[in-house]
TORKOL-4160 file (C-alpha; in steps of 0.2 Angstrom, whole numbers, padded with zeros to 4 digits, m for minus):
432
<pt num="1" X="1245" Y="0805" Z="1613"/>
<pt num="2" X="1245" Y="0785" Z="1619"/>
<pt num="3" X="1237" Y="0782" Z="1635"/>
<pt num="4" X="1248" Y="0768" Z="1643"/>
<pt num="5" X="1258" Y="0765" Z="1659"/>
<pt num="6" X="1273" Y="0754" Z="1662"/>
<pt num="7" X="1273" Y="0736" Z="1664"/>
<pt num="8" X="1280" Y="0726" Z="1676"/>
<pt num="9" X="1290" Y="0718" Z="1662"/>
<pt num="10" X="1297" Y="0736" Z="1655"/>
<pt num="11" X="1283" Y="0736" Z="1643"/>
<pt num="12" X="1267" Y="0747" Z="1644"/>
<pt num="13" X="1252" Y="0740" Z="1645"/>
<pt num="14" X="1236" Y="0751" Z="1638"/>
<pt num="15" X="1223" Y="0757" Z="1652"/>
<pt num="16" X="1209" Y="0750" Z="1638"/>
<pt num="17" X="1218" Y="0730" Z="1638"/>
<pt num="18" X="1204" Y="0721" Z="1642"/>
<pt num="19" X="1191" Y="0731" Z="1631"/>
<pt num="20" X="1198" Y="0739" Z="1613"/>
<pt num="21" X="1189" Y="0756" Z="1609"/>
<pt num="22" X="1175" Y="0755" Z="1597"/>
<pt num="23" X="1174" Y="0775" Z="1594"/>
<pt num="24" X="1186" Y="0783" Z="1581"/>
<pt num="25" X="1189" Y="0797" Z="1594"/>
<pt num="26" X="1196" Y="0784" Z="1607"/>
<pt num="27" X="1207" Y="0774" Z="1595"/>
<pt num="28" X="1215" Y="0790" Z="1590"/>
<pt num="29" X="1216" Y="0794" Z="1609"/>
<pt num="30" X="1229" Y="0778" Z="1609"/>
<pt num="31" X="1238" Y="0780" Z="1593"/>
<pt num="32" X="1257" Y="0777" Z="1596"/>
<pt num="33" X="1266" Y="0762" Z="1586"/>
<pt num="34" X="1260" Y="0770" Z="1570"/>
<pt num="35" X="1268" Y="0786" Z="1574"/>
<pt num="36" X="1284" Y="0774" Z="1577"/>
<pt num="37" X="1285" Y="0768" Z="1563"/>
<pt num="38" X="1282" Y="0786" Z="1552"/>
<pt num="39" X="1296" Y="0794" Z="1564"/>
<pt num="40" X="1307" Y="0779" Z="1561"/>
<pt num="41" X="1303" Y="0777" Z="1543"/>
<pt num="42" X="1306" Y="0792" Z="1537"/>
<pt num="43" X="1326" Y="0798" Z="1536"/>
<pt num="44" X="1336" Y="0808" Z="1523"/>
<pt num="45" X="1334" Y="0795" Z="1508"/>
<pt num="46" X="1316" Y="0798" Z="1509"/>
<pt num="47" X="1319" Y="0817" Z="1510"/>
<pt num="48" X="1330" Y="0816" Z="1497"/>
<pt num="49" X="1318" Y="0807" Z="1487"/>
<pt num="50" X="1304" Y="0819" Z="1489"/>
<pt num="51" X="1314" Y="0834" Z="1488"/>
<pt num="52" X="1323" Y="0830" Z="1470"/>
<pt num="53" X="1304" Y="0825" Z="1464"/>
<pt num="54" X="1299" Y="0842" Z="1467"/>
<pt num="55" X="1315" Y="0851" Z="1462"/>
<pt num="56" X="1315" Y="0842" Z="1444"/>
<pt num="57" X="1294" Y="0839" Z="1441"/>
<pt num="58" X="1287" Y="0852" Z="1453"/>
<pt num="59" X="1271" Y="0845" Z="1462"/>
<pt num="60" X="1268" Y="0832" Z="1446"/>
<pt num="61" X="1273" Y="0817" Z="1456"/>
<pt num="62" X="1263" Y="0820" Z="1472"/>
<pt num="63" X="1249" Y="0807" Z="1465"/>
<pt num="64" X="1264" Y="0793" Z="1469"/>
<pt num="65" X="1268" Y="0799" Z="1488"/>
<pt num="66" X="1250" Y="0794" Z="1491"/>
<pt num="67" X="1251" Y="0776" Z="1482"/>
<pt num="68" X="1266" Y="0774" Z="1491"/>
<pt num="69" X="1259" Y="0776" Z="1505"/>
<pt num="70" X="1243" Y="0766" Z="1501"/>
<pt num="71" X="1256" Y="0753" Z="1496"/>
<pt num="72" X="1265" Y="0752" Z="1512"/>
<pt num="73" X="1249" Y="0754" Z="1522"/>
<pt num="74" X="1245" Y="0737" Z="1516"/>
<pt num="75" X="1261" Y="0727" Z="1521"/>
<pt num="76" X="1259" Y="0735" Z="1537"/>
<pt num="77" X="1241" Y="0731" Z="1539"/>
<pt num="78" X="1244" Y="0713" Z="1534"/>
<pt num="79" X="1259" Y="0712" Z="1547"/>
<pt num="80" X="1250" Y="0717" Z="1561"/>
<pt num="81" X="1234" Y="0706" Z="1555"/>
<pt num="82" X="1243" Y="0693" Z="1555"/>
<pt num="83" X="1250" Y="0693" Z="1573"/>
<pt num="84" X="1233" Y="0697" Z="1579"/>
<pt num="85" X="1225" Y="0684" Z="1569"/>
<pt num="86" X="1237" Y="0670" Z="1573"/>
<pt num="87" X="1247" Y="0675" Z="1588"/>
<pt num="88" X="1265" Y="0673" Z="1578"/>
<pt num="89" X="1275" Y="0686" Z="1572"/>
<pt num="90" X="1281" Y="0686" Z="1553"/>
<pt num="91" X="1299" Y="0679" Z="1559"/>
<pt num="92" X="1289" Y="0665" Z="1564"/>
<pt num="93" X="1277" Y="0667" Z="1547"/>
<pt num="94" X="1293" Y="0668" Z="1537"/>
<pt num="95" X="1301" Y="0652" Z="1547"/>
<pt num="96" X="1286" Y="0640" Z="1542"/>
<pt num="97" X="1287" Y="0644" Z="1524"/>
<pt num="98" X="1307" Y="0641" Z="1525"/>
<pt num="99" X="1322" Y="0640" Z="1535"/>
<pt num="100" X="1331" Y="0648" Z="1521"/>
<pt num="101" X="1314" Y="0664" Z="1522"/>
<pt num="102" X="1318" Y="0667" Z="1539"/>
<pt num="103" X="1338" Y="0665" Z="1537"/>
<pt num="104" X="1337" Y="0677" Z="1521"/>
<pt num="105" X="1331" Y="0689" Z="1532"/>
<pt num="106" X="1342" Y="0687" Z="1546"/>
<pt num="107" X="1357" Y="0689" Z="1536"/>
<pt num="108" X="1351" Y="0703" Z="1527"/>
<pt num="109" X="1347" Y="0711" Z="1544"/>
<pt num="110" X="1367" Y="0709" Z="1549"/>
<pt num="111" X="1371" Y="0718" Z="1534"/>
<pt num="112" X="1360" Y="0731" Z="1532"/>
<pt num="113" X="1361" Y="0740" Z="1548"/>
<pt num="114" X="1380" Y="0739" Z="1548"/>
<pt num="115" X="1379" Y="0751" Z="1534"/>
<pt num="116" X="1363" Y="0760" Z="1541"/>
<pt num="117" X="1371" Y="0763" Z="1559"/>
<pt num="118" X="1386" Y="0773" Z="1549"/>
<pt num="119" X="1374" Y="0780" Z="1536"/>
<pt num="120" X="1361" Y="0787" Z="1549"/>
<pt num="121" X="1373" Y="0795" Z="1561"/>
<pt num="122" X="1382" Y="0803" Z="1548"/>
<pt num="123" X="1367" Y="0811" Z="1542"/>
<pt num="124" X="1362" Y="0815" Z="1560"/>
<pt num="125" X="1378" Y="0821" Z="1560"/>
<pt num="126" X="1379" Y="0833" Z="1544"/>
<pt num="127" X="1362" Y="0842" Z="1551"/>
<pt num="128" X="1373" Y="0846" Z="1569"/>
<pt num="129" X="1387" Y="0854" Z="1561"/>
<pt num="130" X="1376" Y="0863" Z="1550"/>
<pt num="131" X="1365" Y="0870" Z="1564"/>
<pt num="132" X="1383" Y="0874" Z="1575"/>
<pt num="133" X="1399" Y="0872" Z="1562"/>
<pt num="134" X="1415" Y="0870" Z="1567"/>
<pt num="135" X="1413" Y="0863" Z="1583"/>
<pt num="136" X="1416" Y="0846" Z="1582"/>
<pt num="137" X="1422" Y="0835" Z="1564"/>
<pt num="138" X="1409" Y="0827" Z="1556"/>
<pt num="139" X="1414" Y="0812" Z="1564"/>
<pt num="140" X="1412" Y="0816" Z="1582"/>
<pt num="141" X="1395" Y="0823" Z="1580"/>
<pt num="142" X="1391" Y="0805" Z="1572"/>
<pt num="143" X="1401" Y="0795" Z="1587"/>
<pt num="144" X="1389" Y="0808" Z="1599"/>
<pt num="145" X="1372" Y="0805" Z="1592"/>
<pt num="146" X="1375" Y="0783" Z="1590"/>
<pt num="147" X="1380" Y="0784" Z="1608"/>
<pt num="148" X="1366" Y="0792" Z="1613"/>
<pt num="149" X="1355" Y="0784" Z="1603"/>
<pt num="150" X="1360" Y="0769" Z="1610"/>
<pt num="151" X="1360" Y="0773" Z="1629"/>
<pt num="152" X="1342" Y="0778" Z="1625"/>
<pt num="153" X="1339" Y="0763" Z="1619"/>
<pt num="154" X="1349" Y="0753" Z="1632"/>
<pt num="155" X="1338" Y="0757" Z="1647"/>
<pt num="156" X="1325" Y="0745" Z="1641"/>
<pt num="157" X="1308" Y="0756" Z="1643"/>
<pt num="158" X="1296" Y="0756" Z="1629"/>
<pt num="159" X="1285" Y="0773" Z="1636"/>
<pt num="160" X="1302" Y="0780" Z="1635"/>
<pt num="161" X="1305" Y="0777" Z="1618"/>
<pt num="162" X="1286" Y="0778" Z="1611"/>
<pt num="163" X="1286" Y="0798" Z="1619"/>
<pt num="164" X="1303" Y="0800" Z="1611"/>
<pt num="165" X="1297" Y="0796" Z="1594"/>
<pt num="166" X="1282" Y="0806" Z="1597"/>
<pt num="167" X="1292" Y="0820" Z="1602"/>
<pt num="168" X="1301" Y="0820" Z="1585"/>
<pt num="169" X="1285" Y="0820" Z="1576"/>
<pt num="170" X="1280" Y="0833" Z="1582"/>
<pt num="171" X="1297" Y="0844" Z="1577"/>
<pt num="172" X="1297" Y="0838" Z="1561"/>
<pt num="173" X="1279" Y="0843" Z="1558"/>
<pt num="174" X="1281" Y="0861" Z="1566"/>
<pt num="175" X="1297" Y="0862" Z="1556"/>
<pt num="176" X="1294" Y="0855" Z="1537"/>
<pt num="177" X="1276" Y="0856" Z="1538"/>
<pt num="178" X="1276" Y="0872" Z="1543"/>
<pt num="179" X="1292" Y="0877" Z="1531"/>
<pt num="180" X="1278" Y="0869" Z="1517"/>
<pt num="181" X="1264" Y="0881" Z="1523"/>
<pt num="182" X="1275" Y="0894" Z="1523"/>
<pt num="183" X="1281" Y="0890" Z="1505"/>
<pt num="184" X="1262" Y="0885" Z="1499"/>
<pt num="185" X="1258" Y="0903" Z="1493"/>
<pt num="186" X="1274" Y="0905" Z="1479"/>
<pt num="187" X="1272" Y="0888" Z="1473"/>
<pt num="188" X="1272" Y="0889" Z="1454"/>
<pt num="189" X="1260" Y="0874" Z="1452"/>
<pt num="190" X="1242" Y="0869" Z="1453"/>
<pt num="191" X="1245" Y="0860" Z="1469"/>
<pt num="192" X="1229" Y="0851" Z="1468"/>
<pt num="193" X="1234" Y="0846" Z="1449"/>
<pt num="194" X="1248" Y="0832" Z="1456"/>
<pt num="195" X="1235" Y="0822" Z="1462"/>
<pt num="196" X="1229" Y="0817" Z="1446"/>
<pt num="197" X="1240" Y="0802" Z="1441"/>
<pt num="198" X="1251" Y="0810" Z="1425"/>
<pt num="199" X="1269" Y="0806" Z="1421"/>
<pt num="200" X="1281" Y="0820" Z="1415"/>
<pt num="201" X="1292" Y="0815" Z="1399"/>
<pt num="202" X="1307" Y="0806" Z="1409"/>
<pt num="203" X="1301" Y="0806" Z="1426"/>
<pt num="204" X="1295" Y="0788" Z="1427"/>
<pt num="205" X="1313" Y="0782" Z="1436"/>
<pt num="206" X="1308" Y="0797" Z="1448"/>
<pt num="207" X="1290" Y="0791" Z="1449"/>
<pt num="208" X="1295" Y="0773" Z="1454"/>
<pt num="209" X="1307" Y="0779" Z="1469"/>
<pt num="210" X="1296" Y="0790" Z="1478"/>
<pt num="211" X="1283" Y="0776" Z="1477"/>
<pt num="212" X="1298" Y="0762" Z="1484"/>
<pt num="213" X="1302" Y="0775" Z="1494"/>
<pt num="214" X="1289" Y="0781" Z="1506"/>
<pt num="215" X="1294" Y="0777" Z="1524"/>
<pt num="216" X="1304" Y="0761" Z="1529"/>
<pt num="217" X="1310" Y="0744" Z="1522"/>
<pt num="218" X="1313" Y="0731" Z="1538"/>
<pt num="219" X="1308" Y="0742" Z="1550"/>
<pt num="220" X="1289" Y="0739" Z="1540"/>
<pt num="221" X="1294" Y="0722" Z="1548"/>
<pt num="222" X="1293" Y="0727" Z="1567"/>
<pt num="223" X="1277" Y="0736" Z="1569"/>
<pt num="224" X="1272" Y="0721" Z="1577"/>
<pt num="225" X="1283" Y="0722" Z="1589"/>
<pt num="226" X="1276" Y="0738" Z="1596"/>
<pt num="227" X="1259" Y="0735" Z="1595"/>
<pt num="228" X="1265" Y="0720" Z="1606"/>
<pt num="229" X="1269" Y="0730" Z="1619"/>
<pt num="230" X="1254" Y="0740" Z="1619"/>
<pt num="231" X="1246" Y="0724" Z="1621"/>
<pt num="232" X="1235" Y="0722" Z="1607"/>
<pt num="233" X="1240" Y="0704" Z="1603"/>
<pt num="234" X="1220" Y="0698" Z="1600"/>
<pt num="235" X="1209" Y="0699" Z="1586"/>
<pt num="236" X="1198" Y="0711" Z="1594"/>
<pt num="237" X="1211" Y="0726" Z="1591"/>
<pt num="238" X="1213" Y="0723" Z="1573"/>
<pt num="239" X="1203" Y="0739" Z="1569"/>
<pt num="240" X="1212" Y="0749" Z="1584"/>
<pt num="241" X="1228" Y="0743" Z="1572"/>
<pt num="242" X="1220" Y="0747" Z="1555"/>
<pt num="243" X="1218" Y="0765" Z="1565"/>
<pt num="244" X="1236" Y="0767" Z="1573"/>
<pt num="245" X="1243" Y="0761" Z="1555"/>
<pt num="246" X="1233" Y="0774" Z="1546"/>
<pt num="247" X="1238" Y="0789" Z="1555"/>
<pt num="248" X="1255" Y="0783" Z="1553"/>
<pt num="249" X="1255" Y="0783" Z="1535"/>
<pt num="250" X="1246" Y="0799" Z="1534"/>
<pt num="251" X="1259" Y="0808" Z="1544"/>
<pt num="252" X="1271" Y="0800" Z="1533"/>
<pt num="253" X="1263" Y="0804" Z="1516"/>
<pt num="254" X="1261" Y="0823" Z="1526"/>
<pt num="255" X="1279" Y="0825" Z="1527"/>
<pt num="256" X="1287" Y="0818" Z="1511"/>
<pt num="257" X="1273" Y="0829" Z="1502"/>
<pt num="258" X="1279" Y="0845" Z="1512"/>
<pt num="259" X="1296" Y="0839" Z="1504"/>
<pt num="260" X="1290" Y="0838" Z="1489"/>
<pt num="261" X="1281" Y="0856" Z="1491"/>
<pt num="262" X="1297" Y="0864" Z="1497"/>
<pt num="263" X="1308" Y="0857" Z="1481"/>
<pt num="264" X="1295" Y="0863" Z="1470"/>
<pt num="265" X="1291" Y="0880" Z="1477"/>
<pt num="266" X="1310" Y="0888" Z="1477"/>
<pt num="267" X="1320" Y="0872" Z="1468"/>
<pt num="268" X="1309" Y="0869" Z="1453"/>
<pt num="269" X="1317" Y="0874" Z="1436"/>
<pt num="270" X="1332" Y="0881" Z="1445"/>
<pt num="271" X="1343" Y="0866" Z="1439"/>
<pt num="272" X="1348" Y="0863" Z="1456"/>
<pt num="273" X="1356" Y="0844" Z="1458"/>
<pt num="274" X="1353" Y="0839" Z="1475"/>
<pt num="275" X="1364" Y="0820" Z="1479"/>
<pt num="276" X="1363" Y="0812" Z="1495"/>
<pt num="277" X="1363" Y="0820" Z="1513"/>
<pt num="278" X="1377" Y="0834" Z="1508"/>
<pt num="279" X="1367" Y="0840" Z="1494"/>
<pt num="280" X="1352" Y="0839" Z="1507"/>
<pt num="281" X="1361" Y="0851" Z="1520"/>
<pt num="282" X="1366" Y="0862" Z="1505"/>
<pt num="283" X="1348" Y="0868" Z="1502"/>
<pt num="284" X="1348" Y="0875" Z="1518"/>
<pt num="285" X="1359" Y="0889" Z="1512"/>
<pt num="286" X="1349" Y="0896" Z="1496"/>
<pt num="287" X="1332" Y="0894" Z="1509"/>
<pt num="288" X="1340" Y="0906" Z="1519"/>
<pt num="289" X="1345" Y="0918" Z="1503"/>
<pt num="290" X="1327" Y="0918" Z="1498"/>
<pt num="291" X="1315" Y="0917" Z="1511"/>
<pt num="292" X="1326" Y="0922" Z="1528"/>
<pt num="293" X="1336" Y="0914" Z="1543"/>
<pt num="294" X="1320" Y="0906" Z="1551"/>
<pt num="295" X="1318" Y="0894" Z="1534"/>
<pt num="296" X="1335" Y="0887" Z="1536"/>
<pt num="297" X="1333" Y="0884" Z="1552"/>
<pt num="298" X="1315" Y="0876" Z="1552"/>
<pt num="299" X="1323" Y="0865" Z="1537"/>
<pt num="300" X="1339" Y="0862" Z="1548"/>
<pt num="301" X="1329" Y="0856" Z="1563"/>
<pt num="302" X="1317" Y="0845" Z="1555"/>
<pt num="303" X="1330" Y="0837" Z="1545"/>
<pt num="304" X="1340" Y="0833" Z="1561"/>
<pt num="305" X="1322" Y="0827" Z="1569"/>
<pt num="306" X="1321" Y="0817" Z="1554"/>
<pt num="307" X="1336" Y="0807" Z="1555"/>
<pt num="308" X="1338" Y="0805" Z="1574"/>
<pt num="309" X="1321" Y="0796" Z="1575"/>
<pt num="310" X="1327" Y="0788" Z="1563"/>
<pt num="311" X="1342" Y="0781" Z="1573"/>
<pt num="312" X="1330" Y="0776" Z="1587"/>
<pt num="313" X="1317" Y="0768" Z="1577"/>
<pt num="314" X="1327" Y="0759" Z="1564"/>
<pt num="315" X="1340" Y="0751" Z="1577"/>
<pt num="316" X="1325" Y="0746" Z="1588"/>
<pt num="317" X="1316" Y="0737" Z="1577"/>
<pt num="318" X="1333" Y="0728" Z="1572"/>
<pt num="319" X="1336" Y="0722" Z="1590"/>
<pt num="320" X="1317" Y="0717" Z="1590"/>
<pt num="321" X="1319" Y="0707" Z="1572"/>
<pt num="322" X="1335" Y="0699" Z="1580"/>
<pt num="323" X="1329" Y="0695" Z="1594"/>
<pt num="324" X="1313" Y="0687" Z="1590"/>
<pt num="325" X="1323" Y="0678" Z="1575"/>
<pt num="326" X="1333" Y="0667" Z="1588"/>
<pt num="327" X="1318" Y="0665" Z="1599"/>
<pt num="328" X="1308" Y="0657" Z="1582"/>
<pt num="329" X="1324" Y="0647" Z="1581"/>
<pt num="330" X="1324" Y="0639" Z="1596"/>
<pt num="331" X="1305" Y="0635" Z="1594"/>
<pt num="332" X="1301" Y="0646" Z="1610"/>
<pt num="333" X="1280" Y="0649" Z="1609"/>
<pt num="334" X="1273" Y="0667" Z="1613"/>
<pt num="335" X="1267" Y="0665" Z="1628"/>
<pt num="336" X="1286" Y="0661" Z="1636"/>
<pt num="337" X="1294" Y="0675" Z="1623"/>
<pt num="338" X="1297" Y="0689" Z="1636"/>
<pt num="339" X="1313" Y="0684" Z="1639"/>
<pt num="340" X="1318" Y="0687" Z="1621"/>
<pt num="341" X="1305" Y="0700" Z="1616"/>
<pt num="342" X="1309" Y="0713" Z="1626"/>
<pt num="343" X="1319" Y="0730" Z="1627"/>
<pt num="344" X="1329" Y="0723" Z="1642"/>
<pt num="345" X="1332" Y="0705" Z="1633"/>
<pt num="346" X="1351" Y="0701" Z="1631"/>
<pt num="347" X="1347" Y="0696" Z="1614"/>
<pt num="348" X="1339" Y="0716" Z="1611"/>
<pt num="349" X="1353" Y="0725" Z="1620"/>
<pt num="350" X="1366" Y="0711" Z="1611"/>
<pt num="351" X="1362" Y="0718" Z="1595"/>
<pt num="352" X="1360" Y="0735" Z="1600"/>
<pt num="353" X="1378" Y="0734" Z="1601"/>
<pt num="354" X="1382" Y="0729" Z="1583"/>
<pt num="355" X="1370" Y="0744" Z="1577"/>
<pt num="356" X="1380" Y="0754" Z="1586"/>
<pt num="357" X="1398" Y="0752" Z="1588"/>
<pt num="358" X="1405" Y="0739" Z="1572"/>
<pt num="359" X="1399" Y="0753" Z="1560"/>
<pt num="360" X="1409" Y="0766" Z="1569"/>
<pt num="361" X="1423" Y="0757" Z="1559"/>
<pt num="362" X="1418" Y="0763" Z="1543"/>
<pt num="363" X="1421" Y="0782" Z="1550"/>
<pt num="364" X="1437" Y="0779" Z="1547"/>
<pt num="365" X="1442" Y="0764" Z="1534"/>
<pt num="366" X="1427" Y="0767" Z="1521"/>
<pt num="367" X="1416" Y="0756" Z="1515"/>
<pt num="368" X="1419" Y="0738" Z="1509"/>
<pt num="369" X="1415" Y="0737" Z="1490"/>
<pt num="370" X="1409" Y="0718" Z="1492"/>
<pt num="371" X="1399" Y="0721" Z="1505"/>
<pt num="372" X="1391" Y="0736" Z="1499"/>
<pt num="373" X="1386" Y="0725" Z="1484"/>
<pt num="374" X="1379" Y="0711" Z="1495"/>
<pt num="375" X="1369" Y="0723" Z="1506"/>
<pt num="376" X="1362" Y="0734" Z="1489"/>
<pt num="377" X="1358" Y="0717" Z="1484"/>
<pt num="378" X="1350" Y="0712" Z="1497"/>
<pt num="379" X="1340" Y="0727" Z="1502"/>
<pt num="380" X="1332" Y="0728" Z="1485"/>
<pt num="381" X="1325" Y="0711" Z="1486"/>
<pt num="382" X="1317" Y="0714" Z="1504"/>
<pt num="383" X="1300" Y="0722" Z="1498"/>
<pt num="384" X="1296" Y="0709" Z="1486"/>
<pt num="385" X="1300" Y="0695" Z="1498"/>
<pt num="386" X="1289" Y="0702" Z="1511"/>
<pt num="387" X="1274" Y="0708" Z="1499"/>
<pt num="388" X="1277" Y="0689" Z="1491"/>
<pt num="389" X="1276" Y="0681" Z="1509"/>
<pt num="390" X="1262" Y="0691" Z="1513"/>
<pt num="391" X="1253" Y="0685" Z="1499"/>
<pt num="392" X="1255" Y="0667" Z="1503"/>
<pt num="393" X="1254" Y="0670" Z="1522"/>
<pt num="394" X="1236" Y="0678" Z="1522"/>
<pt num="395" X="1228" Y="0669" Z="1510"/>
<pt num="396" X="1232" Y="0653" Z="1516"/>
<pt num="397" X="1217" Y="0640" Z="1524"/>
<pt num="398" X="1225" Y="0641" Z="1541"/>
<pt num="399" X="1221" Y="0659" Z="1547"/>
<pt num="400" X="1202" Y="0662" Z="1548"/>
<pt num="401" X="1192" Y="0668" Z="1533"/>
<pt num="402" X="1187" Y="0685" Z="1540"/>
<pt num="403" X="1204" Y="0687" Z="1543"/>
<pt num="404" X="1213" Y="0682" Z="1526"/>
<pt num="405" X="1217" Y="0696" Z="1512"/>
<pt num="406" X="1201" Y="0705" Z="1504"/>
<pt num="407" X="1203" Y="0711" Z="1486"/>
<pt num="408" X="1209" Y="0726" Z="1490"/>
<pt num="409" X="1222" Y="0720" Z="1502"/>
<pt num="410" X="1229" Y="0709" Z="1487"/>
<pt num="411" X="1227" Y="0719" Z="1474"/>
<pt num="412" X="1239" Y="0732" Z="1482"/>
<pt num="413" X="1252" Y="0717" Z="1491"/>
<pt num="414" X="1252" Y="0712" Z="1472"/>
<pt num="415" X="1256" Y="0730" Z="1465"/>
<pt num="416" X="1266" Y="0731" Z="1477"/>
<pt num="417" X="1276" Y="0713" Z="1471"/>
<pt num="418" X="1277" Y="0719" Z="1454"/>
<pt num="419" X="1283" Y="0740" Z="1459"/>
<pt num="420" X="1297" Y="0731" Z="1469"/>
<pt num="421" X="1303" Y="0718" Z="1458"/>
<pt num="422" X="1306" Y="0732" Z="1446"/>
<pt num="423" X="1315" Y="0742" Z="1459"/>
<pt num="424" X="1325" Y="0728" Z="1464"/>
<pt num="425" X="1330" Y="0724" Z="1446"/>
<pt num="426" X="1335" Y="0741" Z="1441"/>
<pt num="427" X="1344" Y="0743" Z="1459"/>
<pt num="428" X="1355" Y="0729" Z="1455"/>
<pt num="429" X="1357" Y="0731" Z="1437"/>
<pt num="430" X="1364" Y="0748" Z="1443"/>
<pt num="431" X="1376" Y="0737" Z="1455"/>
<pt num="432" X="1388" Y="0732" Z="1439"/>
């Protein structure tokens, strides 16, 4: 889908650089770091999420898939306005507000992915034994996908990874999409009917977490990264980005509503309970009953697609958040920040290796309580700290007036503030 080459630097380099499409055709002919981030984004919680909304409301809540999406779509927009408006990243955004913004961030970052690297693979891991059981412990099939995932990631070449990710759109589109198509004719509901904003009696808690859930939390964080190695660090190819981020977030929305459809058409007032990636795997079993082999194994697949792109995407943009932190650090400006902003950097492949291997301890010793509650913690403040920072960031005197925040941008960053903060407060209420 993205017209690029390699870089000398172990980049890619877009064939358009010097001039940035002016056509919708020829920016959709270069999409590629939006499609990251939806393949990366989008893992079993998200599936979950999307899957128990139609199982318990039907097709009710699919109003709030699409204001999650507009939601997100707006902190991504802002990210990558901000880079190509100013030429710094949001590490180095974050670091002019406070030491303690940046450092926040960092120390959530350490935390997060040590329970993400264990979380994701297992997940990863639950799909393979489901599609070939008994072959391997559940274990081993997580060791398997974290050590490929990180030997893919190791060799350092962004085409590589961008096709990658591409590659995993594409299966999880033939797969869930498709299973949604296949499903759209039985489903019970007015389809068009959960567009209109309504709220079943109880179903607000549900409501909230599909709209906090729609695709990723830090990984939101490292769009820019990608689009910096595409090369669209200027101004001119803001409307490129706004393009690239858009089909991203309507893949996205695509998917997590074909969830939804898949919940409601066979789960909905069954009574089905469906917890966590196990409960996710488990549905594979009465798709099969009803509707055939092919279902479970067009569920099976693009769950599997789901959560491997999920390994790539989310420990890629970690080592890119890591790395570009230390660089801010040391004060090193953009135009000297290859050696730290790249996939071959020592800091990228340095943290590479705490995605990958330190969570492998929790395999086998569980998870800390302490940290779990730090990290929950944590996480659920994330979102309001980036829409917050956004806020200040792009409406502040120093970035150019046609590139501040319109209304609509801050009316969704502060919707966005006030949705997350709620999230946030139940999420750790639910801690204790």
């Amino acid at each position: 889908m993205a017209d690029v080459t390699e870089g000398s630097t172990g980049g890619t380099t877009d064939v358009a650089r010097e001039n940035p499409p002016t056509t919708l055709r020829g920016k959709l002919k270069i999409v590629g770091p939006g499609l990251i981030l939806a393949a990366g984004g989008v893992g079993a919680g998200d599936m979950v999420t999307s899957l128990v909304a139609g199982t318990r409301y039907g097709t009710a809540l699919l109003w709030t898939i699409i204001l999650g999406a507009l939601i997100k779509l707006s902190l991504v927009e802002g990210l990558g306005r901000w880079y190509m408006a100013t030429g710094t990243t949001i590490l180095e955004g974050w670091h002019s507000i406070s030491r303690w913004a940046s450092g926040y961030f960092v120390v959530y970052l350490f935390l997060v992915i040590f329970f993400y690297g264990a979380a994701v693979t297992s997940a990863a891991a639950l799909a393979a034994d489901a599609m070939i059981p008994g072959v391997l412990p559940i274990y081993g099939w997580a060791i398997i996908h974290g050590v490929a995932g990180f030997l893919i990631l190791l060799i350092g070449r962004y085409g590589l990874f961008e096709r990658l990710m591409e590659t995993f759109i594409v299966l999880m589109f033939i797969t869930v999409v498709g299973l949604a198509v296949f499903l759209l004719p039985g489903l019970p509901q007015n389809l068009a009917a959960g567009f209109v904003p309504t709220l079943p009696e109880g179903s607000l808690v549900y409501a909230l977490g599909v709209v906090g859930g729609v695709s990723g939390t830090y990984s939101i964080a490292a769009y820019t990264y990608w689009v910096r190695e595409r090369s669209w660090r200027s101004s001119s190819w803001i409307p490129v980005m706004r393009v690239d981020s858009g089909v991203g977030y309507i893949v996205t929305a695509l998917f997590m509503i074909s969830m939804l459809i898949i919940g409601a058409s066979f789960l909905f007032g069954t009574g089905t309970n469906i917890s966590g990636e196990e409960g996710l795997v488990a549905v594979s079993d009465p798709l099969e009953a009803q509707f055939g082999a092919l279902a479970k194994w067009l569920f099976l697949i693009g769950f599997w697609a789901a959560v491997s792109s999920s390994i790539l995407g989310g420990w890629n943009a970690a080592a890119y958040l890591f790395a570009d932190y230390v660089r801010t650090v040391r004060r090193v400006p953009e135009d000297q920040a290859q050696e730290y902003l790249s996939e071959k950097s020592i800091y990228f492949r340095g943290f590479l290796l705490w995605c990958t291997f330190p969570p492998m301890l929790l395999f086998a010793f569980g998870e800390p309580v302490l940290l779990v509650i730090i990290y929950a913690a944590l996480g659920a403040l994330l979102l309001p700290f980036m829409a917050v920072t956004l806020l200040w960031l792009l409406n502040r005197g120093n970035i150019a007036r046609e590139y501040r925040n319109k209304i609509v941008s801050n009316a969704l960053m502060t919707l966005a503030v006030l949705l997350f903060i709620v999230l946030a407060v139940r999420e750790i209420v639910g801690l204790f």
